[in-house]
C-alpha positions as CSV (number, residue, x, y, z in Angstrom):
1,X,0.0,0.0,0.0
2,X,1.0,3.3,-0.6
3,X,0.3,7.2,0.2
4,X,1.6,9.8,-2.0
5,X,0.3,12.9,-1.0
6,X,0.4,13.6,2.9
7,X,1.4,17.5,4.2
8,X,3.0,18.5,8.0
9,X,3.4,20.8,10.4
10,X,5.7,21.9,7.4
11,X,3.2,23.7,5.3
12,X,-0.9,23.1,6.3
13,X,-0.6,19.7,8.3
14,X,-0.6,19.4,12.0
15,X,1.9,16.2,12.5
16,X,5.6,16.7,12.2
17,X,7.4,15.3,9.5
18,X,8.8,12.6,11.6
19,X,5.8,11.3,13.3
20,X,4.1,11.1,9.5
21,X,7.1,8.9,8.7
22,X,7.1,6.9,11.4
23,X,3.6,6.1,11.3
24,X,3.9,5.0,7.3
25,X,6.6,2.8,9.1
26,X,4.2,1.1,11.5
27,X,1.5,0.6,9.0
28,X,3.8,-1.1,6.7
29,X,3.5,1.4,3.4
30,X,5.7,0.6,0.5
31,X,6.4,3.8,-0.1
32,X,5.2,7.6,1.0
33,X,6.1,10.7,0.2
34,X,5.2,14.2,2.4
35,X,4.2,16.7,-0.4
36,X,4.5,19.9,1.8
37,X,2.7,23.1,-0.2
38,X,5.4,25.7,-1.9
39,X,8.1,23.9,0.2
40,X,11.1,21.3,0.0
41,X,12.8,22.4,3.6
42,X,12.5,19.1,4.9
43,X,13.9,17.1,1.7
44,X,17.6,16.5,3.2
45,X,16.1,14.7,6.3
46,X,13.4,12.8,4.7
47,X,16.4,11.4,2.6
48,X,18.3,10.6,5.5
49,X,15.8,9.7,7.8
50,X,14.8,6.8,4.8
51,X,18.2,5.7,4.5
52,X,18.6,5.1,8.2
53,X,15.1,3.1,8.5
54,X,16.1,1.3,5.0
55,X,12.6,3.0,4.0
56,X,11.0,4.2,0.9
57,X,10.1,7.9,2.1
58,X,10.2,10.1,-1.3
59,X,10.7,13.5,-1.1
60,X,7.8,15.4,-2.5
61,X,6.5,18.7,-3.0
62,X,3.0,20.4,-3.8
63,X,2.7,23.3,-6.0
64,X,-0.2,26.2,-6.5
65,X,-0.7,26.8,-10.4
66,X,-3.3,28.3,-12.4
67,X,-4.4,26.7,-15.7
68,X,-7.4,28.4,-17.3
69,X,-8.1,30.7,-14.6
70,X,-8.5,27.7,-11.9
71,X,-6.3,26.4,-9.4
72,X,-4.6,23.4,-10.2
73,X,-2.2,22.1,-8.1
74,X,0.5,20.1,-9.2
75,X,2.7,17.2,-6.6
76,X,6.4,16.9,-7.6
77,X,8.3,13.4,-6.5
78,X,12.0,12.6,-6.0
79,X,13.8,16.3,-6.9
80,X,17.4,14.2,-7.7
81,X,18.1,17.4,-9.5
82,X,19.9,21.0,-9.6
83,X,17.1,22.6,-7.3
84,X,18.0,26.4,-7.5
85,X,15.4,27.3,-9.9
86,X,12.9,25.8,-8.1
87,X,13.8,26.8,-4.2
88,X,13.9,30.9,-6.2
89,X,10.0,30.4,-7.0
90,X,9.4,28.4,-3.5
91,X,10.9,31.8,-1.5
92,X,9.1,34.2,-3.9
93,X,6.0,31.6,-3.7
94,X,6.5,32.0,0.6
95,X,6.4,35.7,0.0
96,X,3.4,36.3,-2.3
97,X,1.7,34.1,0.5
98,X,2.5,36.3,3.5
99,X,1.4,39.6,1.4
100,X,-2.3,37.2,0.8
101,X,-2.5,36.9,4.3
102,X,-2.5,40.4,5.5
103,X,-4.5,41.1,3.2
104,X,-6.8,38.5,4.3
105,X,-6.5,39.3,7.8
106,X,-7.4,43.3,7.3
107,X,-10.3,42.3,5.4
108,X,-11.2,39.9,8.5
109,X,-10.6,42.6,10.9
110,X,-12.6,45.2,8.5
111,X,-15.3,43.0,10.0
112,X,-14.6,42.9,13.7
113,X,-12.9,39.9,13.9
114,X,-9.4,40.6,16.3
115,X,-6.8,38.8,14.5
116,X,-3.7,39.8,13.6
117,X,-0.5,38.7,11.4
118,X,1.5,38.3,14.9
119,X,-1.0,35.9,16.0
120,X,-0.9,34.3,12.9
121,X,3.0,34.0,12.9
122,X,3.1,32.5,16.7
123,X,0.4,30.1,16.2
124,X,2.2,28.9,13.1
125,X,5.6,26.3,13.4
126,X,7.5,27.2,10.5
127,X,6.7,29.0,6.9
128,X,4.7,28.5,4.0
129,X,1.9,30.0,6.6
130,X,-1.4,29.9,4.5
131,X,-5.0,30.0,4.9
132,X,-5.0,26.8,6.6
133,X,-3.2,28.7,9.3
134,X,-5.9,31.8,9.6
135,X,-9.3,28.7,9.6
136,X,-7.3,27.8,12.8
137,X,-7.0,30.9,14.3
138,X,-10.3,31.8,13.9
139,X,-10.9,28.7,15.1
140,X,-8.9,29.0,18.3
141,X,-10.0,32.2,18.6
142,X,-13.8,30.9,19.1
143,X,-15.2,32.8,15.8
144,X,-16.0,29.5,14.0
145,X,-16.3,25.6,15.6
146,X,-14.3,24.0,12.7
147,X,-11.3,24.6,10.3
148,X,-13.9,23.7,7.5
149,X,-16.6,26.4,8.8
150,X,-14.0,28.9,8.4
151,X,-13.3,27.7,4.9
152,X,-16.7,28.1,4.1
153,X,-17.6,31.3,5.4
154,X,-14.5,33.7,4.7
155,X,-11.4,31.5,3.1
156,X,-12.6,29.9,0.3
157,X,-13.9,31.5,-3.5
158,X,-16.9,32.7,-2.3
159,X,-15.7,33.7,1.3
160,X,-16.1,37.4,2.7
161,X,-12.8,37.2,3.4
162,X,-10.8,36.0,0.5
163,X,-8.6,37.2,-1.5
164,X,-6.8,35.6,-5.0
165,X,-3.3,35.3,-4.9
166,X,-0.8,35.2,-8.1
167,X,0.2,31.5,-9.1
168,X,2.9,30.4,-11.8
169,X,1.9,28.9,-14.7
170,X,0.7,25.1,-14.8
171,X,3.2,24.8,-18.1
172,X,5.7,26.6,-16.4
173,X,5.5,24.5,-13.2
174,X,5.7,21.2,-15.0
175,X,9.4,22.6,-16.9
176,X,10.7,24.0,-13.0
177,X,10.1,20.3,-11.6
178,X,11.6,18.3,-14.4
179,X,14.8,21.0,-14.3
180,X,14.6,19.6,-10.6
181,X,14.6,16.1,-11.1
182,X,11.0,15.6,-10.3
183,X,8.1,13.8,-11.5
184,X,5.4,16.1,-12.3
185,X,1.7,14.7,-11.3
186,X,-1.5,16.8,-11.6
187,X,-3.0,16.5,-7.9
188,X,-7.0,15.2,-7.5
189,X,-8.3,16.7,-11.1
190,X,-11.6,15.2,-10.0
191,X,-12.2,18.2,-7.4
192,X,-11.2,20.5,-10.6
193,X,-14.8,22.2,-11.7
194,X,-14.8,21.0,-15.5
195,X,-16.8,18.6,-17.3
196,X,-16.1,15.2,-18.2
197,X,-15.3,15.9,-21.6
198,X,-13.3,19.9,-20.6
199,X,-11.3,17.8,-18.0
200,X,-10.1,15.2,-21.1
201,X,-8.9,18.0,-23.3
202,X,-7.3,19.7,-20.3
203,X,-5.0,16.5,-19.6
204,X,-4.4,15.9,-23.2
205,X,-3.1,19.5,-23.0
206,X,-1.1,18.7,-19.9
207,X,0.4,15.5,-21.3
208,X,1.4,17.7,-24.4
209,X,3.4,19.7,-22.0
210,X,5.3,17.3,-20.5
211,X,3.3,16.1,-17.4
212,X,3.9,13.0,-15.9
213,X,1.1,11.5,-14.2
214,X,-2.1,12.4,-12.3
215,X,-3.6,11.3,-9.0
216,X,-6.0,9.1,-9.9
217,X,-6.6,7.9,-6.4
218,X,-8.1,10.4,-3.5
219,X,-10.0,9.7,-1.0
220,X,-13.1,12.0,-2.8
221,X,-13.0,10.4,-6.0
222,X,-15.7,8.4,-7.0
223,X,-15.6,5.1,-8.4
224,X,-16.8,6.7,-12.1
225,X,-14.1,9.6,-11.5
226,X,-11.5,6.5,-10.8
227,X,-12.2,4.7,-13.7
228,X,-12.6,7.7,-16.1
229,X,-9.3,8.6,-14.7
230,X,-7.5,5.1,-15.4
231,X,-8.7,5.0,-19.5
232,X,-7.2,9.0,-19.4
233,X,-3.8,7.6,-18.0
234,X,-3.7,4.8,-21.0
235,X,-4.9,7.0,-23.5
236,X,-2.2,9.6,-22.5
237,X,0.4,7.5,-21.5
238,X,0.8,8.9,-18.0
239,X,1.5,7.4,-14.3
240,X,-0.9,6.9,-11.5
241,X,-0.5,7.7,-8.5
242,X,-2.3,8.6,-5.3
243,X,-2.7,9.4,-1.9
244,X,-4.8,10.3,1.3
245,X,-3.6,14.7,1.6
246,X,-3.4,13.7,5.1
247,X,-3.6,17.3,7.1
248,X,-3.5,15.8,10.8
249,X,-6.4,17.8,12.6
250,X,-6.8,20.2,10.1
251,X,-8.8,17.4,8.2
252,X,-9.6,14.7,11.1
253,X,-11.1,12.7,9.0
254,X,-8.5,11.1,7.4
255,X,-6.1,9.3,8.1
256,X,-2.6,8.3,6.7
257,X,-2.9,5.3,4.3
258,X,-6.5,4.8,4.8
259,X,-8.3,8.1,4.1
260,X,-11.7,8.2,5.8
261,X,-11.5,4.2,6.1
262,X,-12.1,2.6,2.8
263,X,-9.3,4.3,0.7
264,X,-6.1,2.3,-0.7
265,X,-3.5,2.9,-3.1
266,X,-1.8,-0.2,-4.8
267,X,1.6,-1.1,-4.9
268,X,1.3,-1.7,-8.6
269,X,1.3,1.9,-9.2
270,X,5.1,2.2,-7.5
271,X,7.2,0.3,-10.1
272,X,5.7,2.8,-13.4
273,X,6.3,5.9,-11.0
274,X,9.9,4.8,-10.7
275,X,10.6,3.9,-14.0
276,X,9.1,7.7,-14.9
277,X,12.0,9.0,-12.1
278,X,15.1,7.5,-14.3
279,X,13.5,8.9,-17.3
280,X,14.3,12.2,-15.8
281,X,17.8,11.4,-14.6
């Protein structure tokens, strides 16, 4: 079993990066891989800490892009390359995100709610700090009961309190993690709003540029979304992969490996994945 799409305490998670690692460990994954948002801090010791338990943790990252004028984000696996290019747009990336949340936070505080970016930055363990971070301090703050109630009332599209923030390209994306040494998958296109037929053309597109592989397997997917995804993959010649997005408490629901209970990503899906990784190298 595997799970190929988990965040920390890094980026939007609540666990450590450790503790993730450890608990893939217990359950006995194949192979696992922490995709932190906009980050790739922790990719030394997620190397070494796999070496040291003979363990197959790849390093990972998750990326914000826009394709089409919707979000699309894109996971990255291995980065065995020159990684300058890539950490450049990760610290510009951390810094576009910071300028969203002020901007986020005055529009909060424009009505009534006392929050501000130093309570944001102390309730936070480390950068990228995102909207993740502000759900919890509203939360905490007693102004909403759940991380998801915040989403839904100020942080998402349609919340009185958000605000767009600048993405790079999805094209552009796909070139910085293949300079990287990484394999570039599209992350849960079924939660992308297009049609059946839209979402074809789009990965055809995709696969034009150079994409790798989507995630066919998330925990929301339905079983018509995971079979529509598997003909795309043969038709396009890309990987699979998948994953839970474990968040810790930010999304209690699921849970490392398993999702919300019934969810499981085959081995089978490793061996292609790898082969995709020396392609690169």
């Amino acid at each position: 079993m595997l799970d190929l799409q988990m965040h920390s305490s890094d980026s939007d998670g609540t666990w450590p990066w450790d503790k993730i690692l450890n608990r893939c460990l217990e359950m006995g994954l194949t192979a696992f891989s922490i995709t932190d948002h906009d980050t790739i801090a922790r990719r030394k010791d997620i190397l070494e800490w796999a070496k040291v338990h003979k363990a197959m943790a790849i390093p990972g990252v998750e990326l914000s892009t826009v394709e089409s004028e919707e979000s699309v984000h894109l996971l990255g696996y291995f980065l065995e390359g020159p990684l300058k290019n890539l950490e450049k747009m990760l610290s510009g990336a951390v810094e576009a995100r910071n300028d969203r949340n002020k901007k986020i936070l005055k529009k909060l505080q424009a009505m009534g709610y006392q929050v501000s970016f130093e309570d944001l930055a102390s309730g936070a363990a480390c950068e990228p700090v995102g909207r993740p971070h502000i759900a919890r301090l509203l939360m905490e703050k007693g102004y909403v009961k759940t991380i998801r109630e915040a989403f839904h009332r100020f942080l998402s599209r349609k919340g009185s309190a958000y605000y767009p923030k600048d993405d790079i390209r999805l094209e552009d994306a796909i070139t910085l993690l293949h300079e990287a040494g990484a394999v570039s998958v599209v992350a849960h296109p079924g939660l992308l709003q297009r049609s059946p037929h839209d979402l074809e053309q789009s990965i055809r597109t995709w696969a034009d540029w150079g994409l790798d592989g989507i995630e066919v397997y998330y925990p929301s997917h339905t079983s018509q979304q995971l079979g529509f995804l598997m003909r795309l993959t043969d038709k396009f010649g890309l990987v699979r992969t998948g994953g839970s997005d474990f968040h810790g408490d930010n999304k209690p629901h699921i849970q490392i490996g398993i999702g919300s209970g019934d969810f499981k990503v085959p081995d089978e899906l490793l061996a292609p994945l790898l082969k995709k990784r020396d392609l690169l190298v």
